[in-house]
Residue, then its C-alpha position, 0 to 999 in steps of 0.5 A: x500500500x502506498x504510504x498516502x494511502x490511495x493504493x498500490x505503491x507502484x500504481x500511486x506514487x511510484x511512478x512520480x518518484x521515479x519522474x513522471x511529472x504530477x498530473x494536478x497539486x492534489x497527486x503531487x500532495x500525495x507524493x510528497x507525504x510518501x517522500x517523507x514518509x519513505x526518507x526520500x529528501x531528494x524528491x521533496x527538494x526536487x519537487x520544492x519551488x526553487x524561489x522557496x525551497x530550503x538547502x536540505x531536508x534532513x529525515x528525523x529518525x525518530x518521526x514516522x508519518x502513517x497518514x494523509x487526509x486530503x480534507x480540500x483541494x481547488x485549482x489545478x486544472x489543465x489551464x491553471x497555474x497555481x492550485x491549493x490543497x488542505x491537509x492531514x498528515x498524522x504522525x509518530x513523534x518518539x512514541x507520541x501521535x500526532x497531527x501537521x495540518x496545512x493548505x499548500x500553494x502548488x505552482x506550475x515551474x518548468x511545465x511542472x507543479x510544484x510545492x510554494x509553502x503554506x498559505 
């Protein structure tokens, strides 16, 4: 099962970490919890805005993501050039649950979408 939780690893986010460019904000989203959830810092940065992305991102061994609600989703579509998507990612925290709620900024770079930051 793939960690955002919508289906087979290989059927869902696989193909996006491999390259194929997110079809919509909401398909990347779901790619990005995976990154995190499977240590794959190289994705997140690569799927990152470059005008906002950090320098690194640094997996915390003890945080595990088991997780995504996608609560809301707008734009996005074929002629958009930005779209937002609102969500759950739950967590474990040394032993402790936890929950990281935000609406995201998805922007079009390079024919690409990709990750601005919170709203």
């Amino acid at each position: 099962m793939c960690p955002c939780g919508r289906g087979p690893y290989a059927e869902c986010c696989a193909p996006l970490h491999d390259g194929k460019p997110a079809a919509d904000p909401e398909a990347l989203m779901r790619s990005r919890f995976s990154a995190y959830a499977l240590d794959n810092s190289d994705f997140v940065l690569r799927t990152w805005h470059p005008e906002t992305r950090p320098g690194s991102v640094e997996p915390d061994p003890t945080l595990r993501w088991t997780s995504l609600e996608v609560l809301e989703h707008s734009g996005g579509g074929v002629f958009d050039a930005e779209g937002t998507v609102e969500f759950r990612a739950h967590f474990i925290d040394g032993g402790k649950p936890g929950v990281m709620a935000e609406k995201s900024r998805f922007v079009r770079h390079d024919g690409r979408w990709v990750y601005w930051g919170p709203l």
